[in-house]
MOPAC internal coordinates of N, CA, C and O (Angstrom, degrees):
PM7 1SCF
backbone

  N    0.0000 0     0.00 0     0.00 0    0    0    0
  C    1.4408 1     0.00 0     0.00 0    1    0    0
  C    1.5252 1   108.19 1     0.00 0    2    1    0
  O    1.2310 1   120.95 1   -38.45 1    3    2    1
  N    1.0983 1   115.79 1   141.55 1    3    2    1
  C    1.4626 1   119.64 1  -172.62 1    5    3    2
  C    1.7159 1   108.09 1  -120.98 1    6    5    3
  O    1.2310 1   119.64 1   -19.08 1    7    6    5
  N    1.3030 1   118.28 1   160.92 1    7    6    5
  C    1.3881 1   118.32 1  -174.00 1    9    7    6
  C    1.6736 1   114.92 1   -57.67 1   10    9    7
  O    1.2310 1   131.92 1   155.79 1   11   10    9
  N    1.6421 1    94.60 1   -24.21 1   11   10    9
  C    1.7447 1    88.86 1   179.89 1   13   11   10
  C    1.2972 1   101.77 1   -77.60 1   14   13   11
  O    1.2310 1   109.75 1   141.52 1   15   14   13
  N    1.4632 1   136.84 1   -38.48 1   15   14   13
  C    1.6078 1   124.71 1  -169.05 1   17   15   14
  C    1.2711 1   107.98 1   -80.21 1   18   17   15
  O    1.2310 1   113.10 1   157.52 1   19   18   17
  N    1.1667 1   130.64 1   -22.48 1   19   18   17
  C    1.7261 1   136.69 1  -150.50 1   21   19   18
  C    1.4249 1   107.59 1   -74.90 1   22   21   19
  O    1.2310 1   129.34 1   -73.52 1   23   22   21
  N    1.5029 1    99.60 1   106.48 1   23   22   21
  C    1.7294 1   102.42 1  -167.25 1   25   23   22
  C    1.6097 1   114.57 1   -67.51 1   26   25   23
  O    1.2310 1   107.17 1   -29.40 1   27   26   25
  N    1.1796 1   141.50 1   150.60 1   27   26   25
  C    1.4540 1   156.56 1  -166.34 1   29   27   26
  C    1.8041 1    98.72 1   -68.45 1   30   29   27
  O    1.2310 1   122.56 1   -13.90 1   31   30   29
  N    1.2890 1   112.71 1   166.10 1   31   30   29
  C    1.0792 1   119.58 1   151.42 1   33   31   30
  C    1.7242 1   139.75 1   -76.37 1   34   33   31
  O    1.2310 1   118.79 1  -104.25 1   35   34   33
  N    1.0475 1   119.91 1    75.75 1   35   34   33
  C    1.9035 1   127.36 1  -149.80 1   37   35   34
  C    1.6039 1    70.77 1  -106.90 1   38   37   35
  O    1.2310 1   113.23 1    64.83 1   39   38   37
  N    1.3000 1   130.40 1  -115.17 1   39   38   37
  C    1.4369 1   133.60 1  -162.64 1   41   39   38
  C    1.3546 1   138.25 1   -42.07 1   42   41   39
  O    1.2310 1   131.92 1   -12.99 1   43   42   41
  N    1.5029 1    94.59 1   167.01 1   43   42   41
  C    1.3781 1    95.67 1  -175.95 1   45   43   42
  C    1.3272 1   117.37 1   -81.33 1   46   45   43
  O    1.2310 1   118.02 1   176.37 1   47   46   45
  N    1.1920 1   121.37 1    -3.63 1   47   46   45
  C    1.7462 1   143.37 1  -179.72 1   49   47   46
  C    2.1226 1    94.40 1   -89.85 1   50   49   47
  O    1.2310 1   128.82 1   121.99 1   51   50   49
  N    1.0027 1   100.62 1   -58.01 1   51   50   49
  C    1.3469 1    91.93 1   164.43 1   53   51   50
  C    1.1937 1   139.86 1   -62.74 1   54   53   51
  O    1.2310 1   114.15 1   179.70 1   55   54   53
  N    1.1404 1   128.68 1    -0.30 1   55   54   53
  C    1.8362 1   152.63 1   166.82 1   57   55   54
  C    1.5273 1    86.41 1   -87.41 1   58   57   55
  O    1.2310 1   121.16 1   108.15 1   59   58   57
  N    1.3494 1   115.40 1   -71.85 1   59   58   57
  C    1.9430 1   109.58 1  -151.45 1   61   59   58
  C    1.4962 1    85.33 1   -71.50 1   62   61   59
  O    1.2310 1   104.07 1  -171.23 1   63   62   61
  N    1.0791 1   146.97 1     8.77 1   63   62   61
  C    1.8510 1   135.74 1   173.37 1   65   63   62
  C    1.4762 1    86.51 1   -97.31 1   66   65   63
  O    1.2310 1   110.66 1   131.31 1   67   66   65
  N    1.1844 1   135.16 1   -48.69 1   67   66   65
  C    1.7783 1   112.86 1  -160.76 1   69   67   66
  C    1.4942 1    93.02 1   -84.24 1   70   69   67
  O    1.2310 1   116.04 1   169.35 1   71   70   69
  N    1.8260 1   125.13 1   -10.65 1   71   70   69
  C    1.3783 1   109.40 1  -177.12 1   73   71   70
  C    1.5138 1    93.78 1   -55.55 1   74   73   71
  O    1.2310 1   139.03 1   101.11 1   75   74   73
  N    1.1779 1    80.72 1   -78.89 1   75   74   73
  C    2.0055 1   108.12 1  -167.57 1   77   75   74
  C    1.5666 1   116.78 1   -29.05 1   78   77   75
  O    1.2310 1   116.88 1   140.38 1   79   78   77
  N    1.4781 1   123.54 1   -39.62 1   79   78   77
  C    1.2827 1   128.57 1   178.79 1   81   79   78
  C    1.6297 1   114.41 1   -68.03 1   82   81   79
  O    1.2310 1   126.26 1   130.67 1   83   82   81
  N    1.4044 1   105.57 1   -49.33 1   83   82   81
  C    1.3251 1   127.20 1   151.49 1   85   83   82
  C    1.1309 1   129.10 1   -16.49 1   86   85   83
  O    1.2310 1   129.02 1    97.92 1   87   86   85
  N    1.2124 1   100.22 1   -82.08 1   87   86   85
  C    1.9608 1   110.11 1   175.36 1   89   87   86
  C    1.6279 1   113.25 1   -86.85 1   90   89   87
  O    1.2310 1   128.57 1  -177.48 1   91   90   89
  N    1.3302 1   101.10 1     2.52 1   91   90   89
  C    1.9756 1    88.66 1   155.31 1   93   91   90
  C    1.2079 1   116.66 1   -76.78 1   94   93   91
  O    1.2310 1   130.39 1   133.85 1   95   94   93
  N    1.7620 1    97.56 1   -46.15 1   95   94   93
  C    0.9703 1    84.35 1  -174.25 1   97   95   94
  C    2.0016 1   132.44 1   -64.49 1   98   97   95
  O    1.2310 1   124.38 1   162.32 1   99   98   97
  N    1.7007 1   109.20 1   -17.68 1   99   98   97
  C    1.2070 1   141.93 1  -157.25 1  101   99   98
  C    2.1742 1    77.22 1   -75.17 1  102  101   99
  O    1.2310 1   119.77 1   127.13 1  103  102  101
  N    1.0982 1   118.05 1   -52.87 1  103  102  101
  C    1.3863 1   127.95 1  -152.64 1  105  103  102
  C    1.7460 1    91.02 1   -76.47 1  106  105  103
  O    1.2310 1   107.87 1   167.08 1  107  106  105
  N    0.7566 1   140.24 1   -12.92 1  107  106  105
  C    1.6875 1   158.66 1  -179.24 1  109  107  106
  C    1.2390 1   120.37 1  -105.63 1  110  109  107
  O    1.2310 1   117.83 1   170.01 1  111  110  109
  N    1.4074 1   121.74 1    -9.99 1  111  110  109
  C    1.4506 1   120.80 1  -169.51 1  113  111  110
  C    2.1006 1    97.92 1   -96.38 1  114  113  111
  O    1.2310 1   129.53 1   -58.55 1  115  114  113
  N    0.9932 1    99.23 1   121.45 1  115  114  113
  C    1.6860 1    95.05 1   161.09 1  117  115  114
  C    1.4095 1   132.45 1   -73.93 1  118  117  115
  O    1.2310 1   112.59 1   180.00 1  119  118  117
  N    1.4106 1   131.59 1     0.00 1  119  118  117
  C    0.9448 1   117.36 1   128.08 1  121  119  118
  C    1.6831 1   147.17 1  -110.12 1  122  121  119
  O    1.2310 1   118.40 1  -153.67 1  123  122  121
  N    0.9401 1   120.66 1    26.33 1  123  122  121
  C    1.7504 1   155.31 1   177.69 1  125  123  122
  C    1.6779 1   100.47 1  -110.16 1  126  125  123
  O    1.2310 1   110.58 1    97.47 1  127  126  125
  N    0.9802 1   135.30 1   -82.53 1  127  126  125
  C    0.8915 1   145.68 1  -165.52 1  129  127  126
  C    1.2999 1   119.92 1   -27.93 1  130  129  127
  O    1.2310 1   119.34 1   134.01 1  131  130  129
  N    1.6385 1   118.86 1   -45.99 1  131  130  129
  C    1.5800 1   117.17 1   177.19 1  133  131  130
  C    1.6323 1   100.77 1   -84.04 1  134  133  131
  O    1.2310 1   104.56 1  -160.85 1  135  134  133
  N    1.0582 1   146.12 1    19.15 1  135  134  133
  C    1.1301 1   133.17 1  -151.23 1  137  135  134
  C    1.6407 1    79.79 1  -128.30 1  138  137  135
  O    1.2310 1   118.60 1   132.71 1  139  138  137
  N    1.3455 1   120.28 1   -47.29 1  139  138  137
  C    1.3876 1   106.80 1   164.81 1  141  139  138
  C    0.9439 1   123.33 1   -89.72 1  142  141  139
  O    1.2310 1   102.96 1   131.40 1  143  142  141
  N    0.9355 1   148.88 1   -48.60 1  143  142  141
  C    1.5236 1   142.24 1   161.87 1  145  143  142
  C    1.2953 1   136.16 1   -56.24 1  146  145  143
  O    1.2310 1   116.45 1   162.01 1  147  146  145
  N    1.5716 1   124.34 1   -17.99 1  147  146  145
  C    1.2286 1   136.28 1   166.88 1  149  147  146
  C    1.5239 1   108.75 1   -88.12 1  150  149  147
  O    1.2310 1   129.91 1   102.06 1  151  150  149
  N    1.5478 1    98.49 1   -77.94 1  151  150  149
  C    1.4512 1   101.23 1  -163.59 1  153  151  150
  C    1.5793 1   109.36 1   -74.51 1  154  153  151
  O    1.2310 1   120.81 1   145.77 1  155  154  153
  N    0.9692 1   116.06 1   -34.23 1  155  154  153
  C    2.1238 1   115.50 1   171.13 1  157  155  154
  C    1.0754 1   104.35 1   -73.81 1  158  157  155
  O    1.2310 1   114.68 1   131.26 1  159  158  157
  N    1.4822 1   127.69 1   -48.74 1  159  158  157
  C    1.2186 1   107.37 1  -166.22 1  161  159  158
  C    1.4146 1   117.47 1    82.48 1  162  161  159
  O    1.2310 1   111.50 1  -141.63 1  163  162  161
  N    1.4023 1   133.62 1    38.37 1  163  162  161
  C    1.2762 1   131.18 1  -168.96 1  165  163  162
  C    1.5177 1   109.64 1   -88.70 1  166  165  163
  O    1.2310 1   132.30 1   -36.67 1  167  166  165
  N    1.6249 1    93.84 1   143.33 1  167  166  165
  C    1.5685 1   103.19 1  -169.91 1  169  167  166
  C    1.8961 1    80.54 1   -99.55 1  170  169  167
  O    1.2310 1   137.71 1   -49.10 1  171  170  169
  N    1.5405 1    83.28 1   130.90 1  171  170  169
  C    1.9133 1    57.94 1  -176.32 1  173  171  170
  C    1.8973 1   104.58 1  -130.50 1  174  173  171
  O    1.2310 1   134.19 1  -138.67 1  175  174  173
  N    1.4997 1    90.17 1    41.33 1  175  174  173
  C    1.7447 1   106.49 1   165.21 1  177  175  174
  C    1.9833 1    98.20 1  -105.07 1  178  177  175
  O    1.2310 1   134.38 1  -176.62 1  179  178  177
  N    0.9611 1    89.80 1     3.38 1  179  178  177
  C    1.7105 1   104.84 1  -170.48 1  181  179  178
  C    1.9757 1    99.10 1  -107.37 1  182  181  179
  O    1.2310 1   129.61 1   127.49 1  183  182  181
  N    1.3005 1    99.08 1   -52.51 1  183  182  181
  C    1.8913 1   106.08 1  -165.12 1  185  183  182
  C    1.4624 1    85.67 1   -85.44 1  186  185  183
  O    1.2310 1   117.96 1   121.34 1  187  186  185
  N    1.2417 1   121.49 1   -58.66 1  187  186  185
  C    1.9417 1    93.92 1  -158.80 1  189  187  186
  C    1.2280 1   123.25 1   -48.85 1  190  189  187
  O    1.2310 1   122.93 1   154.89 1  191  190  189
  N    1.6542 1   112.00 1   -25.11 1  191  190  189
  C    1.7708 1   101.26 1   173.66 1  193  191  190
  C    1.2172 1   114.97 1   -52.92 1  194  193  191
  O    1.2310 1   126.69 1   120.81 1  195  194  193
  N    1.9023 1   104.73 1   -59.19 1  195  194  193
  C    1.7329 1    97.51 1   178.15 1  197  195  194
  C    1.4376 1   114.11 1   -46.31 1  198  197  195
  O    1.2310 1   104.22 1   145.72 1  199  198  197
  N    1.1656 1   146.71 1   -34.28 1  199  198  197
  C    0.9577 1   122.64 1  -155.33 1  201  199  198
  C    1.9154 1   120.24 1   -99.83 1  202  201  199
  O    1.2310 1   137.51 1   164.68 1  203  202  201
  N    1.3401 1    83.69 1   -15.32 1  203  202  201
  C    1.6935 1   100.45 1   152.28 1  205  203  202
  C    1.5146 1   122.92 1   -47.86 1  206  205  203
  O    1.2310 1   132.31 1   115.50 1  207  206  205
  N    1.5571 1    93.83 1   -64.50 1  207  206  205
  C    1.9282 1   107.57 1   169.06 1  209  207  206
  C    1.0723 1   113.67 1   -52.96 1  210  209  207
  O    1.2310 1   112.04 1   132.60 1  211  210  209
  N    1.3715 1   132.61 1   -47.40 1  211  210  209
  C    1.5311 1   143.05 1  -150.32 1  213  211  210
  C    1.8139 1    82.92 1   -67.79 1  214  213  211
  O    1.2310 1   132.00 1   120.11 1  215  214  213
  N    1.3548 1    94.44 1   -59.89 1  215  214  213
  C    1.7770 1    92.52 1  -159.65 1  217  215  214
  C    1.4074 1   103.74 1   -93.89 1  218  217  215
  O    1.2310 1   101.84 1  -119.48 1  219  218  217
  N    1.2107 1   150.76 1    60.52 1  219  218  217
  C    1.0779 1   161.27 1   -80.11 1  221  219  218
  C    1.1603 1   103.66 1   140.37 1  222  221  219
  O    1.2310 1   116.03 1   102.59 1  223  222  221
  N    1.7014 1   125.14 1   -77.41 1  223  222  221
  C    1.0508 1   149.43 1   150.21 1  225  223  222
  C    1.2568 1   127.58 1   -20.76 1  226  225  223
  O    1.2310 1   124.46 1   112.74 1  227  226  225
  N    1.7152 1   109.05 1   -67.26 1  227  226  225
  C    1.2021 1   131.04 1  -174.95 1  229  227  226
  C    1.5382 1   112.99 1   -75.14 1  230  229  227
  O    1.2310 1   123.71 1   153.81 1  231  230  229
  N    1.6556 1   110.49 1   -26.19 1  231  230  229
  C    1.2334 1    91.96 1  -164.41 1  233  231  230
  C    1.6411 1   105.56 1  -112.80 1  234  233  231
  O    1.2310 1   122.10 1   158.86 1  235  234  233
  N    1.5240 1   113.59 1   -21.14 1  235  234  233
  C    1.3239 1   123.11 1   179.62 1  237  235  234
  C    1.3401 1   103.74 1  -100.96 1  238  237  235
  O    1.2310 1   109.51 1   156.78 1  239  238  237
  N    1.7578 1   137.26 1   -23.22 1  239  238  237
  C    1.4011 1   115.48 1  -152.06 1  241  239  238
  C    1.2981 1   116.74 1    94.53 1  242  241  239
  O    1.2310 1   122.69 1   171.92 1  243  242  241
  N    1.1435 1   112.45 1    -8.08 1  243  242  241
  C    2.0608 1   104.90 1  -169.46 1  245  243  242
  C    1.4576 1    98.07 1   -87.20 1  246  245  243
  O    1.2310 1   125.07 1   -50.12 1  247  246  245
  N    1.2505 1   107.88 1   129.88 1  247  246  245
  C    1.2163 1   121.82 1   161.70 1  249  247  246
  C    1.1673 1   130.14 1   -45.16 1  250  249  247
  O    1.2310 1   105.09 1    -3.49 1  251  250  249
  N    1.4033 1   145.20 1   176.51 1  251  250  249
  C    1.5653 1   122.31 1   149.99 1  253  251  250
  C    1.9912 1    97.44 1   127.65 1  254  253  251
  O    1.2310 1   124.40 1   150.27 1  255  254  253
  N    1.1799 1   109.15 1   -29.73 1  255  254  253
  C    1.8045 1   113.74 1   151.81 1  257  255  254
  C    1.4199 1   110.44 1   -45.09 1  258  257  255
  O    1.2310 1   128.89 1   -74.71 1  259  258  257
  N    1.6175 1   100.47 1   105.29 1  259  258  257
  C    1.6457 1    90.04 1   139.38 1  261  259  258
  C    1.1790 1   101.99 1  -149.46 1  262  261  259
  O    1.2310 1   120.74 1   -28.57 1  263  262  261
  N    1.7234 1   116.20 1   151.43 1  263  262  261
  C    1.2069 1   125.77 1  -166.47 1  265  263  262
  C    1.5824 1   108.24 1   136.54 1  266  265  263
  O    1.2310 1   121.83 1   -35.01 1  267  266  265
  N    1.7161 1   114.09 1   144.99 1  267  266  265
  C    1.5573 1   116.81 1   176.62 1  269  267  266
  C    1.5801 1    96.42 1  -106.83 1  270  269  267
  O    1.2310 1   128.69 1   -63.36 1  271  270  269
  N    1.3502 1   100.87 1   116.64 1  271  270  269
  C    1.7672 1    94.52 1   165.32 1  273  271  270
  C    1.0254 1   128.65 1  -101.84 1  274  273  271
  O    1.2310 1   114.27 1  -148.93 1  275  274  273
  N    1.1159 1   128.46 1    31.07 1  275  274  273
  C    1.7251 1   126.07 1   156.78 1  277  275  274
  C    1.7032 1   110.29 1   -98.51 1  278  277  275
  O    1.2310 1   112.80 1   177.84 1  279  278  277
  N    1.0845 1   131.20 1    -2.16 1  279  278  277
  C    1.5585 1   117.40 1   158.98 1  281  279  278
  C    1.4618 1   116.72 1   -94.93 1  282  281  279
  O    1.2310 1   115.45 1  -170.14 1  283  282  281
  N    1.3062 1   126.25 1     9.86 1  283  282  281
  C    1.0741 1   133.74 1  -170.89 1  285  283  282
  C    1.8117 1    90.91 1   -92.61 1  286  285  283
  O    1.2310 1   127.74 1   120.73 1  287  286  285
  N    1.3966 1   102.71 1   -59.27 1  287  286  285
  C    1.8770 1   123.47 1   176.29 1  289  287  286
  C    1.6495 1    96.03 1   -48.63 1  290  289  287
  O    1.2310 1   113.74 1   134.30 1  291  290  289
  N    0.7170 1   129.46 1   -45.70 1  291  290  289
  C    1.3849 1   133.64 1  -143.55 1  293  291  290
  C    1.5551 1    99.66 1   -34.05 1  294  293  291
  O    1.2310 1   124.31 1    98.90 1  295  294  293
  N    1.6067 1   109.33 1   -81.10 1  295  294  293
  C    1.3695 1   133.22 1  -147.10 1  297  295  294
  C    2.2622 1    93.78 1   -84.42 1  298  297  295
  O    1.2310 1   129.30 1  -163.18 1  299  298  297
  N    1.2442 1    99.67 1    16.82 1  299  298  297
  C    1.6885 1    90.68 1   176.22 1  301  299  298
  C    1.3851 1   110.62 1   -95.86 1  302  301  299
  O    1.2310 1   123.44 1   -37.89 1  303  302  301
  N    1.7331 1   111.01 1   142.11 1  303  302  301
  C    1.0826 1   130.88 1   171.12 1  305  303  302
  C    1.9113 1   118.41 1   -48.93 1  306  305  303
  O    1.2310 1   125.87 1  -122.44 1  307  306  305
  N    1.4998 1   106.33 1    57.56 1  307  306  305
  C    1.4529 1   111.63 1   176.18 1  309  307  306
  C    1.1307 1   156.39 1   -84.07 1  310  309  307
  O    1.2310 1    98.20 1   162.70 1  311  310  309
  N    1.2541 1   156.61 1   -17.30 1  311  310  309
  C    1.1651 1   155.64 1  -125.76 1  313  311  310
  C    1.3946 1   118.51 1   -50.46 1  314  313  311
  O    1.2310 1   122.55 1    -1.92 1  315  314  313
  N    1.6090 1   112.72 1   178.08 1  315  314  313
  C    1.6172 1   117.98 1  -176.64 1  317  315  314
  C    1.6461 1   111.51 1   -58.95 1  318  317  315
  O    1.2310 1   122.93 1   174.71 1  319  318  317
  N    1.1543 1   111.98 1    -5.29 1  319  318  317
  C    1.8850 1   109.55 1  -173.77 1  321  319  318
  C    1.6027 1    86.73 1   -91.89 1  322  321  319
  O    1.2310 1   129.96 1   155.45 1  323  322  321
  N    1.2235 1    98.39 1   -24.55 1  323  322  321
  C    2.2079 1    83.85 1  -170.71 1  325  323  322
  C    1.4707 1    90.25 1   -78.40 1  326  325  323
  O    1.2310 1   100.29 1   103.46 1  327  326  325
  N    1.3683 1   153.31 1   -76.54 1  327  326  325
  C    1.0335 1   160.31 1   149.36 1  329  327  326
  C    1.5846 1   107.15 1    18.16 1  330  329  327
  O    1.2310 1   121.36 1    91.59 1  331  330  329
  N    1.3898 1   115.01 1   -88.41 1  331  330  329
  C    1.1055 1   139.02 1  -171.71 1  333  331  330
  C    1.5701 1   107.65 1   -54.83 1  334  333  331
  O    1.2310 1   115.47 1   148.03 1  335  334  333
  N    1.5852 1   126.20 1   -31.97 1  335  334  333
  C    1.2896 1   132.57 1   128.01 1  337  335  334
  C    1.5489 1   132.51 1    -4.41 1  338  337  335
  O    1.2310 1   132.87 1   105.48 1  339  338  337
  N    1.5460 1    92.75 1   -74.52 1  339  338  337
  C    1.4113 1   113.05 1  -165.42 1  341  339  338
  C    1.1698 1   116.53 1   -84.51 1  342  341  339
  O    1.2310 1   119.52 1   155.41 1  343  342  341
  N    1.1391 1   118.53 1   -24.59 1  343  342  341
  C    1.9166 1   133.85 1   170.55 1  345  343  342
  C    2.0970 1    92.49 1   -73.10 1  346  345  343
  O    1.2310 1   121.36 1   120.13 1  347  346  345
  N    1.0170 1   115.00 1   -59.87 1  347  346  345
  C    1.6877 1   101.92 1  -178.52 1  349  347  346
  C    1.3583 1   110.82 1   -50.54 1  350  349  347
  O    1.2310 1   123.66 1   130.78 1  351  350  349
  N    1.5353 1   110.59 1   -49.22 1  351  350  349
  C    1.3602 1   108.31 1  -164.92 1  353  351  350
  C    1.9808 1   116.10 1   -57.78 1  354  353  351
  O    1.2310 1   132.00 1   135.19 1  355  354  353
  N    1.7725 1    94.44 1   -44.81 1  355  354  353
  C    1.6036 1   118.51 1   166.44 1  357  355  354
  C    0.8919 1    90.77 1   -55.14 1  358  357  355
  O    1.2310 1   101.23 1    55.17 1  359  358  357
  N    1.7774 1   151.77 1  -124.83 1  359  358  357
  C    1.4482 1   146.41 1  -142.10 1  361  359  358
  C    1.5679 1   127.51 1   -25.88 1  362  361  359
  O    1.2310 1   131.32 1   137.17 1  363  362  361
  N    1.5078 1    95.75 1   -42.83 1  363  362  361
  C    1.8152 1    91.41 1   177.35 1  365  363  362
  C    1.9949 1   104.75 1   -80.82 1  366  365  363
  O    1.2310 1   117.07 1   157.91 1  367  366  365
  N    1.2437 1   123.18 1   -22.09 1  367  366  365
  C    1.0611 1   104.08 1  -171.36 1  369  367  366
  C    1.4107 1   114.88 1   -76.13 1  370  369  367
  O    1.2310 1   124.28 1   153.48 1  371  370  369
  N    1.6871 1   109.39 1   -26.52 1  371  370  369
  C    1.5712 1   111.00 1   166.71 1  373  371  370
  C    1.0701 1   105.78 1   -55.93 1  374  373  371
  O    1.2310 1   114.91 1   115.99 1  375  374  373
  N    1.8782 1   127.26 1   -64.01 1  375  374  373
  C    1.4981 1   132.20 1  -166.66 1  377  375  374
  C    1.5405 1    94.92 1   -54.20 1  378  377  375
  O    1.2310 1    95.45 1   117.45 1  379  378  377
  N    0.7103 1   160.62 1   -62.55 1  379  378  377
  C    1.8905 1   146.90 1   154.03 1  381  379  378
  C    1.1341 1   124.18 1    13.98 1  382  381  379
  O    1.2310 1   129.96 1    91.42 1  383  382  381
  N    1.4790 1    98.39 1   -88.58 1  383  382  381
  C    1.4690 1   122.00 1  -172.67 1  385  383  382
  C    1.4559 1   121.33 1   -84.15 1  386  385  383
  O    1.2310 1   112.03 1   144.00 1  387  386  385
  N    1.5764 1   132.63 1   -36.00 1  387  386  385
  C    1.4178 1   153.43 1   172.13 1  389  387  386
  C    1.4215 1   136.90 1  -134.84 1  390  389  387
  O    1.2310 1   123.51 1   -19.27 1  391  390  389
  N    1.1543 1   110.88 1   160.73 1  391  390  389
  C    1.4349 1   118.75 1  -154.65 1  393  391  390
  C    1.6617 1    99.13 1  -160.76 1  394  393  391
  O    1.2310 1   125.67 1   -59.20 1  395  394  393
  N    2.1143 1   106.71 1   120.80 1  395  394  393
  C    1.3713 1    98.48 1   178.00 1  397  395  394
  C    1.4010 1    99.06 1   150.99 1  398  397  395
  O    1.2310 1   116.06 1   -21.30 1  399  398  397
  N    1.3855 1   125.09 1   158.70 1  399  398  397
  C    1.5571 1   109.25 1   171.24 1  401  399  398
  C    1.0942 1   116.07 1   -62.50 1  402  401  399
  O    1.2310 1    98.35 1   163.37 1  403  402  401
  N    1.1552 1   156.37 1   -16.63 1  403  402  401
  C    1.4961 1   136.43 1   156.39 1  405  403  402
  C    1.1580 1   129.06 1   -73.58 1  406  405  403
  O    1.2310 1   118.58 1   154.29 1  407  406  405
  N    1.5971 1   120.31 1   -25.71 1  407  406  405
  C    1.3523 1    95.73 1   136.99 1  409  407  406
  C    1.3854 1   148.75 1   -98.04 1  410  409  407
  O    1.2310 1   123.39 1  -169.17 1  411  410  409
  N    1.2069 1   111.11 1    10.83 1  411  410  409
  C    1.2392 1   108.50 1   122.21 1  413  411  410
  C    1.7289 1   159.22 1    -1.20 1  414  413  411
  O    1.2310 1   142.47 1    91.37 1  415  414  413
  N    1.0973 1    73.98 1   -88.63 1  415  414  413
  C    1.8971 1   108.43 1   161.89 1  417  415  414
  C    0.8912 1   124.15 1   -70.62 1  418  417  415
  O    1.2310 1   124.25 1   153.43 1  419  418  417
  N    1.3127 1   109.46 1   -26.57 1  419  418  417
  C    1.7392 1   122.36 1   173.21 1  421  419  418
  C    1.5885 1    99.69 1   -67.56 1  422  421  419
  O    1.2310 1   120.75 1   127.22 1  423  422  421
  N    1.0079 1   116.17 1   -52.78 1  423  422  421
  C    1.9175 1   120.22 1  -155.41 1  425  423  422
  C    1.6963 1    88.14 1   -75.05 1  426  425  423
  O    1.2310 1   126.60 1   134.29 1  427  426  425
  N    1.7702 1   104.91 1   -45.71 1  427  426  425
  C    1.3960 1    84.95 1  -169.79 1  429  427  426
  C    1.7799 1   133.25 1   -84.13 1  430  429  427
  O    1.2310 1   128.25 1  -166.99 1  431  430  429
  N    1.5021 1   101.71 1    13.01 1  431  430  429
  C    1.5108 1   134.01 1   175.07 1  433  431  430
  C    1.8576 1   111.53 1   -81.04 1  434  433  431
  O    1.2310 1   128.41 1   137.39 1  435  434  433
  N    1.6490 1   101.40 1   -42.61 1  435  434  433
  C    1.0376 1   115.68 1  -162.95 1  437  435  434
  C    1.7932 1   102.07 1   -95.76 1  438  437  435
  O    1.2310 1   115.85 1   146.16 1  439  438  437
  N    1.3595 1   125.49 1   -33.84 1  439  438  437
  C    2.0559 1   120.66 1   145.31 1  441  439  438
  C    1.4169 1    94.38 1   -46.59 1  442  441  439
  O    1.2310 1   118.99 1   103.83 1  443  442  441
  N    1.5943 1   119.54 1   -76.17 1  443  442  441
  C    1.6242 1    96.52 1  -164.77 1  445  443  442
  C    1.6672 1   127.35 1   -27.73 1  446  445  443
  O    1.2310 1   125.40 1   123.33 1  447  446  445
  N    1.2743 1   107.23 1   -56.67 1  447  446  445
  C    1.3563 1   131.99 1   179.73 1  449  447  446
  C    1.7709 1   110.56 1   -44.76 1  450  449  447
  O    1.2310 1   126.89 1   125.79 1  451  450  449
  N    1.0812 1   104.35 1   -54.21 1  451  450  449
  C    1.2704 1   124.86 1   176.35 1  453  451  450
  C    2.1640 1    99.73 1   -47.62 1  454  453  451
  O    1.2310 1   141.79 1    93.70 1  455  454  453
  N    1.2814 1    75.29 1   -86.30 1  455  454  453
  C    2.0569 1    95.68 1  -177.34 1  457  455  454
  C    1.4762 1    90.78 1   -28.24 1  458  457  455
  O    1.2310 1   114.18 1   128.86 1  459  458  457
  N    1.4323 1   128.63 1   -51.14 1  459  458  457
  C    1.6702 1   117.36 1  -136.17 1  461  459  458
  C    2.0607 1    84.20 1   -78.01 1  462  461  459
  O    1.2310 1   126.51 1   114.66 1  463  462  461
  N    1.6952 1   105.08 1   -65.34 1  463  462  461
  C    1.3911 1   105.10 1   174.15 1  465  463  462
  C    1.2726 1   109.42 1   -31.73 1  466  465  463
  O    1.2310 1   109.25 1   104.71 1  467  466  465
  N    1.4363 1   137.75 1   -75.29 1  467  466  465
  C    1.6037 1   113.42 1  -142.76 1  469  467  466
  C    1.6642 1    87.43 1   -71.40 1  470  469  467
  O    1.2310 1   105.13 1   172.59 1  471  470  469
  N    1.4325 1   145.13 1    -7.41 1  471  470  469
  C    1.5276 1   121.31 1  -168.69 1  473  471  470
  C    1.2635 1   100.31 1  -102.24 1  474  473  471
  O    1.2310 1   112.19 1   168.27 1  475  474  473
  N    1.3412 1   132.33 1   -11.73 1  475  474  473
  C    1.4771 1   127.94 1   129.67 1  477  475  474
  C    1.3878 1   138.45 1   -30.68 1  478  477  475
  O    1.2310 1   123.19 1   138.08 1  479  478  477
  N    1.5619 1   111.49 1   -41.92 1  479  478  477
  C    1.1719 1   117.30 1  -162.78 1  481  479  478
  C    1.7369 1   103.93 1  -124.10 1  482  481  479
  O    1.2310 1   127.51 1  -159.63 1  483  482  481
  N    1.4186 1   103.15 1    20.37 1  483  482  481
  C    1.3449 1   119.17 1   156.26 1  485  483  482
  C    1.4568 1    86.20 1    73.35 1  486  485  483
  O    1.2310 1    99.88 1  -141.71 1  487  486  485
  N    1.2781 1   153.96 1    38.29 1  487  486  485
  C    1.2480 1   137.94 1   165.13 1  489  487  486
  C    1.4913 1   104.99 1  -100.49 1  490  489  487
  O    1.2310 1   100.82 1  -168.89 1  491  490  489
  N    1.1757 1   152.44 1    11.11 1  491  490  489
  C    1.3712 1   159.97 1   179.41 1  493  491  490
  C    1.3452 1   110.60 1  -155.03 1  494  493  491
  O    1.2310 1   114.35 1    -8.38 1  495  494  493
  N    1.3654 1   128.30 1   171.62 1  495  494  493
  C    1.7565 1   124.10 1  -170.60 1  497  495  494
  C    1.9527 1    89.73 1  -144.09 1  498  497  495
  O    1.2310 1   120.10 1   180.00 1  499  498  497

């Protein structure tokens, strides 16, 4: 798929495709990977819904979020390389799969997200 064919993010089938592509790839990464799966421990027939809604929310408007996710982050073994990680891994999997202002907005929702956590968690000033 190339940037000219690569359809936008409009659906809600298109949210759970950048979930799912996303966190394979997230479940595959050697350094991400133990951080969820070791040290969290994520049930993640449990997290991918939220995270369907979450971005769901964020990226279409649909209601159906509830929950604060930065105390969940709080207490994980993180720094700016896990971060800085997860923003590459997020950008190429959109540049992958979609192309369009929403995704767009998506990548640039998901740096925000990024910036606000590590200045939460005291890793940036």
């Amino acid at each position: 798929m190339t940037k000219e064919t690569a359809p936008d993010i409009t659906t809600e089938a298109d949210v759970r495709h950048m979930v799912d592509t996303f966190y394979d790839k997230v479940n595959k990464d050697a350094l991400l990977s133990p951080v969820f799966n070791d040290f969290a421990a994520v049930d993640w027939s449990r997290h991918l819904p939220v995270m369907y809604a979450f971005w769901n929310s964020l990226i279409l408007g649909i209601p159906g979020y509830k929950g604060a996710p930065f105390p969940k982050h709080m207490g994980l073994p993180v720094a700016r390389d896990h971060f800085d990680r997860w923003l590459q891994l997020f950008r190429a999997n959109i540049d992958e799969h979609f192309a369009g202002p929403n995704a767009d907005l998506t990548k640039h929702r998901a740096e925000n997200i990024a910036q606000v956590f590590q200045y939460k968690m005291g890793l940036i000033q």
